[in-house]
C-alpha positions as CSV (number, residue, x, y, z in Angstrom):
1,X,165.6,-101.9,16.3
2,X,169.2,-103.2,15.7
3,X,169.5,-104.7,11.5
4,X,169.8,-108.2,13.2
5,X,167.2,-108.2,14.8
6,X,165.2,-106.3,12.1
7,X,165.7,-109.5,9.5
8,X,165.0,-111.7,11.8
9,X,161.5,-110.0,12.6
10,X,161.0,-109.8,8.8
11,X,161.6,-113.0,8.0
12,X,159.1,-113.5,10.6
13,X,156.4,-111.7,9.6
14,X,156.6,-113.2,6.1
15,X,157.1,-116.7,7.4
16,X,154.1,-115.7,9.7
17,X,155.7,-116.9,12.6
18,X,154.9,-113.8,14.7
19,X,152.5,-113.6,17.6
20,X,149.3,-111.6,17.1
21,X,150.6,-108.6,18.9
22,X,153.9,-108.8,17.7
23,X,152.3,-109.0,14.0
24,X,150.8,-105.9,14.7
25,X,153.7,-103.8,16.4
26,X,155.3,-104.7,13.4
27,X,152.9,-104.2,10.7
28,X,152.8,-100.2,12.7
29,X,156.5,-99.7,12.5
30,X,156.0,-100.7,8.4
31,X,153.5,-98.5,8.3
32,X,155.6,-95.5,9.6
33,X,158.6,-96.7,8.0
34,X,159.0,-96.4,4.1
35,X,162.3,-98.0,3.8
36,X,161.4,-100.7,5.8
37,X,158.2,-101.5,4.1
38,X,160.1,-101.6,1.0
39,X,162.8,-104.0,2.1
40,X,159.8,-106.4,3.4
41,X,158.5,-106.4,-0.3
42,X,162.0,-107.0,-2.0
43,X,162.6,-109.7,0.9
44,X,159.1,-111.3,0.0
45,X,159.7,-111.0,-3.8
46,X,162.9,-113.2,-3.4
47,X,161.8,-115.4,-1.1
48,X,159.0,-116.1,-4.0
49,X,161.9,-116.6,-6.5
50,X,163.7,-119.0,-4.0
51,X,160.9,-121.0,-3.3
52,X,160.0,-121.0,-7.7
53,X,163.5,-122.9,-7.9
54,X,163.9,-126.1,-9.1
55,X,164.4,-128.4,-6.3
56,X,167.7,-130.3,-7.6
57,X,169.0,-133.9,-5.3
58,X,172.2,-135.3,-5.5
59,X,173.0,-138.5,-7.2
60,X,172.4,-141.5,-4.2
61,X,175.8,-141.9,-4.6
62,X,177.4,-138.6,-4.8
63,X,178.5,-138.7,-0.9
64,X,180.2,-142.0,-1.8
65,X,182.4,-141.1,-4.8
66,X,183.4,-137.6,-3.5
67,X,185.0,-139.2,0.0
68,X,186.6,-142.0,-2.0
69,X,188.2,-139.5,-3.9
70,X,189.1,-137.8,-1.2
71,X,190.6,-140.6,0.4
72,X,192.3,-141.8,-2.5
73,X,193.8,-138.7,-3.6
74,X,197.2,-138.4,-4.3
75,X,198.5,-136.8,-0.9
76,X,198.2,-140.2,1.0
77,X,196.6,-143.6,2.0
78,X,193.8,-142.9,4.3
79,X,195.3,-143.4,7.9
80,X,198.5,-142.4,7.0
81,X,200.2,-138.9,8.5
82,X,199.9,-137.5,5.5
83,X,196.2,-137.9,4.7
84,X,195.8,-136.2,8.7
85,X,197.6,-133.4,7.4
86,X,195.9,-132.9,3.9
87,X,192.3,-132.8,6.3
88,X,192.6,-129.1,7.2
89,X,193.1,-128.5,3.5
90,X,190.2,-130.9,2.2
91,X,187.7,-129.6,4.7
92,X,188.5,-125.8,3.4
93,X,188.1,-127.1,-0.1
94,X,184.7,-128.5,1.1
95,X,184.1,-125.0,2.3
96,X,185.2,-123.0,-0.6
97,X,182.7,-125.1,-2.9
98,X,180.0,-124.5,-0.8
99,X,181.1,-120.3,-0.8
100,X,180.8,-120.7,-4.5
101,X,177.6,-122.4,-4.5
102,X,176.0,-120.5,-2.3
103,X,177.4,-117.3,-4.4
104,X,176.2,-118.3,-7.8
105,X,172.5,-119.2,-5.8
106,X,172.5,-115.8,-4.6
107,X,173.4,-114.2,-7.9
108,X,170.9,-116.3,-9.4
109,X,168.1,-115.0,-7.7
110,X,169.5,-111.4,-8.3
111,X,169.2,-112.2,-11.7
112,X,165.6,-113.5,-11.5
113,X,164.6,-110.2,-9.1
114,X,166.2,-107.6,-11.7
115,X,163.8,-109.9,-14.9
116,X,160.8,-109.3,-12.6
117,X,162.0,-105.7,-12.0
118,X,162.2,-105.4,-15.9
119,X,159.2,-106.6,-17.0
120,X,155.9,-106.1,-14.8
121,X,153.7,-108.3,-17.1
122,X,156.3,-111.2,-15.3
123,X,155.4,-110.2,-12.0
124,X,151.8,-110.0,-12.7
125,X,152.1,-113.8,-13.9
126,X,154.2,-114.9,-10.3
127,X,151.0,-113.2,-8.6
128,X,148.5,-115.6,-10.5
């Protein structure tokens, strides 16, 4: 099995989204397979953390204020030639927020993973 294809068929199996006989070919290649029963259990123990987050929403007006901004930044009227050329550098900004966002989630819930590692009796409480 390529890795690809291996998290997808994971993610899967702990989303339940495999047929019955698929379920089964995969809960025998776990079976025979130590290193991938043990990345199924680390991938199920941070998809608990994830889904123990905090749900967090935006402001109803966030979208709003952040494209006026934009617009009225100091690189051009909107319209204007210079406001096309500032686009390529606004929608990598854009970008680069959500890399950092996505970055500090992901070491966030390496951080949570390691606590649970640490201390059992905090594991044993996420099982309750």
């Amino acid at each position: 099995m390529a890795a690809d294809s291996n998290a997808e068929l994971m993610t899967a199996y702990l989303d339940d989204a495999l047929e019955a006989d698929e379920s089964e070919n995969f809960e025998a290649w776990l079976e025979s397979s130590p290193e991938a029963r043990a990345e199924v259990e680390s991938l199920a123990r941070m998809l608990s953390v994830v889904r123990d987050l905090p749900e967090l929403e935006a402001p109803p007006d966030f979208y709003e204020k952040v494209s006026k901004k934009i617009r009225r930044s100091k690189f051009g009227e909107p319209g204007s030639a210079l406001s096309l050329f500032t686009l390529p550098f606004q929608v990598v900004s854009v970008i680069v927020i959500m890399v950092i966002a996505a970055t500090y989630l992901m070491l966030e819930i390496d951080r949570d993973s390691e606590r649970l590692e640490r201390d059992p009796s905090a594991a044993e409480a996420e099982d309750l």
